[in-house]
N, C-alpha and C positions, 0 to 999 in steps of 0.2 A: 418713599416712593419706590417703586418695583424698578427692576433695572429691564433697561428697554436698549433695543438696539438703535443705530444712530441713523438708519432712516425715518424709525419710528420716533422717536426724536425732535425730528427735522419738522415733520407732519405735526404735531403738538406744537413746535416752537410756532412755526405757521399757522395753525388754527388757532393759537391764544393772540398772536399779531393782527389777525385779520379782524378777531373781534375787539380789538383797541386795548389791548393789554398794553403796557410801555415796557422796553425793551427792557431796563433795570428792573423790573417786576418779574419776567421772562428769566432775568440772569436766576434770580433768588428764586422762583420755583423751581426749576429746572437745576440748579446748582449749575452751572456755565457761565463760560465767559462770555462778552460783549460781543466778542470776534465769532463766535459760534452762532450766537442769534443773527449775527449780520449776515455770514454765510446762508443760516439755513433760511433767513428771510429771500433771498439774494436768490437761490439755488434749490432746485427741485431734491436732487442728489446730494450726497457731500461728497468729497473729493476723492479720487481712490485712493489708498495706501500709496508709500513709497516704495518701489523694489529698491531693497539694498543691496548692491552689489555681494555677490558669493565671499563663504570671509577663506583664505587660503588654508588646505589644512596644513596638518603635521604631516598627513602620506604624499605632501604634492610630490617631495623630492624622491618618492621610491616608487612612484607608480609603472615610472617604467621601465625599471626593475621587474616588478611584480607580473606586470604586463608582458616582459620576456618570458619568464618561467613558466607562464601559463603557453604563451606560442609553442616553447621547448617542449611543453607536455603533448601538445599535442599529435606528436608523435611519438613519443615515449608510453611505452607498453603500461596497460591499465594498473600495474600495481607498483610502478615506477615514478607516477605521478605528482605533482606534491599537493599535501594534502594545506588545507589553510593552517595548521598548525605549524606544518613545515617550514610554509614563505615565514609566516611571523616568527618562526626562532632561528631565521636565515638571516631577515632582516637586522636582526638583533644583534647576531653573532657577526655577520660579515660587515654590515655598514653601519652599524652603529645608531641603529634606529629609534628614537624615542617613542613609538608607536603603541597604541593598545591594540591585545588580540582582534576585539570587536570591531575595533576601527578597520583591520585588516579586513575580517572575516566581511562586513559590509562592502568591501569595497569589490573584492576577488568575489563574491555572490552577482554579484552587479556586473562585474567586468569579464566574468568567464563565459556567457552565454553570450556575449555582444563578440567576443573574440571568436568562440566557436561560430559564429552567422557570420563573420568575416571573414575566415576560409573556406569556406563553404562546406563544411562538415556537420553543419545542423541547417534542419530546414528554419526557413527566415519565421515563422510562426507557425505553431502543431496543437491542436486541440485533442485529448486523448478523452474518451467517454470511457467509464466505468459501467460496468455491467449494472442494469439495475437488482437491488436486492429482493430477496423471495417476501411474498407476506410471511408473517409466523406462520401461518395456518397451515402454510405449504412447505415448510421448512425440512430437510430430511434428516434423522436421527439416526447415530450412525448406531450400533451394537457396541454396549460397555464405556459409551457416555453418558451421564448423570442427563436427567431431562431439568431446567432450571422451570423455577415457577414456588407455586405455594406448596406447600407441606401439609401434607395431610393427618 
């Protein structure tokens, strides 16, 4: 049997019910349990998922750490800055961080633009358009570059 999503499911378990299927008949085609056929007899839907609570990371303890040095940057002259390499061998060396780079790098990607719209040194949302590009057709060649294409 094809595998089908569980509203579609739901719908089949209910159209073989209606036409007098019995519900242990319903379990073995369908491979389901009891409790599935009674729901989906029961209920148009099936139930949403459960949100699981967020699981804690490993950066909870230094974010705001992390969160300082980005504030500190932002007055600190463009090449004074730190970079994500930086915090993560800062982290390492000074608090003793059990951290991966990437773990860092996601987090400081995410949390630097939210810090910069909270002192107000970037605007709250910017759309930049790029120029549209030329057709080939119209394209300009400069003198003493190769033209690409077929070979004659």
């Amino acid at each position: 049997m094809p595998q089908m999503s569980t509203v579609e499911l739901y719908a089949a378990i209910r159209r073989d019910h209606r036409s007098g299927m019995e519900i242990r008949e319903i379990e073995r085609k369908y491979n389901v349990s009891w409790r599935t056929v009674r729901n989906a007899v029961d209920s148009v839907w099936p139930a949403p998922r459960k949100q699981l609570p967020p699981r804690p990371s490993a950066l909870d303890p230094y974010k705001p750490v992390i969160d300082g040095m980005l504030r500190a940057d932002l007055d600190a002259p463009r090449k004074q800055r730190h970079t994500i390499t930086r915090i993560f061998h800062r982290l390492v060396e000074e608090h003793g961080a059990e951290v991966s780079h990437p773990m860092v790098r996601r987090y400081v990607a995410d949390r630097k633009p939210r810090i910069l719209v909270e002192s107000g040194k970037a605007p709250v949302e910017a759309f930049v358009r790029s120029p549209p590009r030329r057709p080939a057709s119209r394209r300009r060649f400069r003198p003493g570059h190769r033209l690409r294409g077929r070979r004659s």
